[in-house]
N, C-alpha and C positions, 0 to 999 in steps of 0.2 A: 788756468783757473778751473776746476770742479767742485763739486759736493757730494758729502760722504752720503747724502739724502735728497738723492736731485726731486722727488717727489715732492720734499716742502713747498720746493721753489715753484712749482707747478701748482699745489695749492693757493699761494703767495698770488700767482697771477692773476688765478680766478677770483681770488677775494676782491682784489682792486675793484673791480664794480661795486660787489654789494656794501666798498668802506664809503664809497660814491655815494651810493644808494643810500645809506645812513644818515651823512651828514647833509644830504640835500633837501632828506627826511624833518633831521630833527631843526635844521636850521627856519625851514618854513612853519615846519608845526611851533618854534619858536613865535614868530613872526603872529602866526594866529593867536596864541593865547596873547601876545600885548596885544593885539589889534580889539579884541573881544575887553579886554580889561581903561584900554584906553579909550578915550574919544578921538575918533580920528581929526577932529578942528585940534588939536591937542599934539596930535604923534609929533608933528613935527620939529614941535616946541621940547616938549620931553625929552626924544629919542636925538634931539641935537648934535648930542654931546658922542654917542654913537658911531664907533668907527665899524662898517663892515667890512672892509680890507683887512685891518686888524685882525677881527676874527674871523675873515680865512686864511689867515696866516698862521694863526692858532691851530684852524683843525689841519693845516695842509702839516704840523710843526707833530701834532700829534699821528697824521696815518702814517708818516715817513715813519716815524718813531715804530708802530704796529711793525710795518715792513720790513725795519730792519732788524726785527726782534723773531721775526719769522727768520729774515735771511741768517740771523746769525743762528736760530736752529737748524739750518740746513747742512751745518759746517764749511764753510768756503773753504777751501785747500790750492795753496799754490807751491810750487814747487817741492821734491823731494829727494829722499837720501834711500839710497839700497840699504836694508839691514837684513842680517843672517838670523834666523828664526830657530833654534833649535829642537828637535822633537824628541821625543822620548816616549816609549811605548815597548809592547809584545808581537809576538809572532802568533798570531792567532788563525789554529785552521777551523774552520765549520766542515763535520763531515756530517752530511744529510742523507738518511738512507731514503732511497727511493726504488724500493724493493713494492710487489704488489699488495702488501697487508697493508702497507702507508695509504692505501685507497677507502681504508675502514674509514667511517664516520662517525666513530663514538668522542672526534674531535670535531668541529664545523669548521669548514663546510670540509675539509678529510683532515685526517692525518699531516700529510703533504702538505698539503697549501695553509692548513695552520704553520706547519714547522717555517714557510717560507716568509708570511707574514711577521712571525716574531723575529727570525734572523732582522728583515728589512729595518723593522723597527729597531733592533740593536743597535745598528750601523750608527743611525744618528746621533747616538751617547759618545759613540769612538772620536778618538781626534787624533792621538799618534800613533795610534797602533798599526800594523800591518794585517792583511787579512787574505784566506785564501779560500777556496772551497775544492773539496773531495764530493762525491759523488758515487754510490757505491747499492748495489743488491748481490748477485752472483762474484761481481767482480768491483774494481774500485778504481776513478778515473777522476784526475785531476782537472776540474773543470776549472778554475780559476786559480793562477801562482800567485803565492804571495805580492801584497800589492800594496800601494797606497792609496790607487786609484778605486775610491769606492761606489763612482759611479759603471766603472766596470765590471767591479762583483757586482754591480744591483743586477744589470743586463744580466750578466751570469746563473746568477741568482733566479731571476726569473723564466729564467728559458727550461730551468729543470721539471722533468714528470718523471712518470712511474715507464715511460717508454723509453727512455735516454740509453740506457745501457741493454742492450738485447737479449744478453746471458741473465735467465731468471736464477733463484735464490735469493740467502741472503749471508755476505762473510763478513764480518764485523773484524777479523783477524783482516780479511784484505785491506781494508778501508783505513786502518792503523798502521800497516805496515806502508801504505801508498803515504801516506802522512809524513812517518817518518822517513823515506825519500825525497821529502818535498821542502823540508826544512831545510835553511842555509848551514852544509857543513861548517862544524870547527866552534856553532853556540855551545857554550853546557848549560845556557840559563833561557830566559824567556820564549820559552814554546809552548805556546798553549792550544792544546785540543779540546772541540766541541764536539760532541759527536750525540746524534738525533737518532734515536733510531726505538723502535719499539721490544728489542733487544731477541728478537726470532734469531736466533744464529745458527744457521740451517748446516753451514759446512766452515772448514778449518778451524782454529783453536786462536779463541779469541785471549784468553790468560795468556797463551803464550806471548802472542803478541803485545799483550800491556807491558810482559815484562820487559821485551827488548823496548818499548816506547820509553819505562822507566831509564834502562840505562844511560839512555840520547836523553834523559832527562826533562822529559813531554810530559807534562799535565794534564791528565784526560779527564774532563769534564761531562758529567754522562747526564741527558735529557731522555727520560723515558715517555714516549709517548703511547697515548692509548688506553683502556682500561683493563685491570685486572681480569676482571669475567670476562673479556674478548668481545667480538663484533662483527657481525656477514662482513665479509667483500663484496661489494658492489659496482659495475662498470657501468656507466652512461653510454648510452649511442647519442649519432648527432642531434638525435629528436629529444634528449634529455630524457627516453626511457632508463632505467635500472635494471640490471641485472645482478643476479647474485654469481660470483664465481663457485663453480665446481670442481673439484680434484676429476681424477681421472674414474674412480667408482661413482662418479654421478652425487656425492657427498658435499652439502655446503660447507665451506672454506672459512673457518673462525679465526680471527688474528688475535691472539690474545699479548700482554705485556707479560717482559719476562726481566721483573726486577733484580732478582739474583744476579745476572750474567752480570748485568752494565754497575752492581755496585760494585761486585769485586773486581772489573774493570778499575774503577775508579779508584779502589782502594789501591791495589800493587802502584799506581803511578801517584798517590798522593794528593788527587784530586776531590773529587765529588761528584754526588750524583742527587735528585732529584726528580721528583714527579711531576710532568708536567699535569695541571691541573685545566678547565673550563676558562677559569676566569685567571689563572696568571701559568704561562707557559712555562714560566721556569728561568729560559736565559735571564733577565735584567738580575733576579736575586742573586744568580750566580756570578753576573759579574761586578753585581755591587759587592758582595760579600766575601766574595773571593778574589776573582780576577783582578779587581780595580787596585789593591792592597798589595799587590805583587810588584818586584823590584822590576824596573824596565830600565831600560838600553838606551842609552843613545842610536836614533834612527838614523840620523843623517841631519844636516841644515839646508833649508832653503832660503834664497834672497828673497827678501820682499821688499815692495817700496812702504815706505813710511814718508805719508804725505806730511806739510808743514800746514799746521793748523790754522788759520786766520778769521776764525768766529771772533775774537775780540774786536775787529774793528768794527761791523756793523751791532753790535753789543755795543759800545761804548759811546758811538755815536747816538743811539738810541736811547743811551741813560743821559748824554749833554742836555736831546732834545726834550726830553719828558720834564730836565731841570730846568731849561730856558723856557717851555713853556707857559706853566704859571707867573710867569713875571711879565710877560707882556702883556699890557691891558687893553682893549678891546673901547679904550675913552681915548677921543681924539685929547693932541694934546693942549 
């Protein structure tokens, strides 16, 4: 025996006192208004006829009833049958640039840690998809394989900064092409690329790249973060000072968005692209409006059990007592 909400049942327990409490309540405060209304040389004569066993047979007929109306919200389950669950879904990579312009703050609290909050928030929309994360500035490294386990990309997910990868830049051709190594040979259909980045493409040739992404037939999804007029760099020490970054002429370091690159990214693979904006990042439109609408795969099945329901029986015991209730009378006979 279990329950799909053992928590009811726990409530359930605690009540029992105060259903105590109620009717020991209302049964004397009974007691006083006849007492007040009759003469007690009288009660005896009156109230003759008066069964109190009866009615506490009555409220015992009714809290069982309460009880079992709770227990049967709790779903009681006994025994069960393995069943095969089928999934269906995408191969979905997140590639997050974690280059040092993602340290601007014309996003709060940066770049970075916006782009990480919104992925997190994604996750929880997903249910069959697969999901992987790339990681990428100078160079591009696969921090998380395709998976189903989405509490391991969270980890994942979370551990990433602007120090992760040592080789500064920023190759947006790396990060695409690490992608397309990372997908299971032999698909030509559900592969989907996200890729975050403020579109600074410092070195290699990011077109070309889309185009070989098109041919493996990748949908690259482009999230431009950041603002147009650009934004200081600034680094924290442990004291939560600021710092502006410097080039090597002493010149403060502007990250500007660079919308061009990441549309026509998006365009050669047949994707989209998008601003990531203050108040809506950009992912969920995109996956509402595009990604979700997309043909998937069969994933794989897993077994689950499928418990055997048996809320009916304290349900219907509950409706017998609630029916037998009213019919026994509370007048001896």
């Amino acid at each position: 025996m279990r329950f799909e909400d053992p928590l009811i049942v726990i409530y359930v327990f605690w009540s029992i006192p105060i259903i105590i409490f109620f009717w020991i309540f209302f049964i004397s405060r009974k007691r006083v208004c006849m007492r007040s209304f009759v003469s007690s040389s009288l009660w005896h004569e009156i109230a003759s006829s008066f069964s109190m066993r009866r009615e506490y047979v009555k409220i015992a007929f009714l809290s069982l009833s309460i009880l079992l109306i709770f227990g049967a919200l709790a779903r009681p389950q006994m025994g069960f049958q393995w069943k095969e669950v089928k999934r269906k879904g995408l191969d979905i990579i997140f590639t997050i640039d974690t280059s040092r312009s993602m340290l601007a703050q014309d996003m709060s609290p940066s770049r970075l840690e916006r782009t990480k909050m919104a992925v997190g928030h994604m996750l929880k929309q997903l249910t069959g998809d697969r999901i992987g994360l790339i990681v990428f500035s100078g160079e591009a490294f696969l921090q998380c394989p395709i998976t189903l386990d989405y509490e391991g990309f969270r980890v994942s997910l979370s551990d990433i900064d602007t120090d992760y990868i040592s080789r500064g830049g920023t190759s947006i051709s790396e990060a695409i092409m690490e992608a397309v190594r990372s997908y299971e040979p032999g698909q030509r259909k559900y592969k989907v690329l996200i890729l975050v980045s403020d579109g600074e493409d410092l070195e290699g040739d990011a077109l070309k790249a889309a185009h070989i992404a098109k041919k493996e037939n990748i949908k690259i999804f482009c999230i431009g973060v950041g603002s147009k007029g650009g934004s200081l760099l600034l680094i924290s020490d442990a004291n939560g000072n600021k710092t502006r970054i410097e080039d090597r002429n002493g010149q403060k370091v502007i990250s500007r968005l660079n919308e061009k690159l990441l549309k026509e990214v998006a365009f050669i693979t047949g994707g989209a692209y998008i601003h990531s904006s203050g108040t809506d990042f950009g992912l969920m439109t995109i996956y509402k409006d595009k990604i979700s609408i997309m043909d998937k795969r069969d994933i794989g099945g897993k077994m689950h059990k499928q418990y055997n329901e048996k809320f009916q029986i304290p349900l219907l015991l509950a409706i017998f007592l609630l029916i037998i209730e009213p019919c026994i009378s509370n007048r001896r006979s």
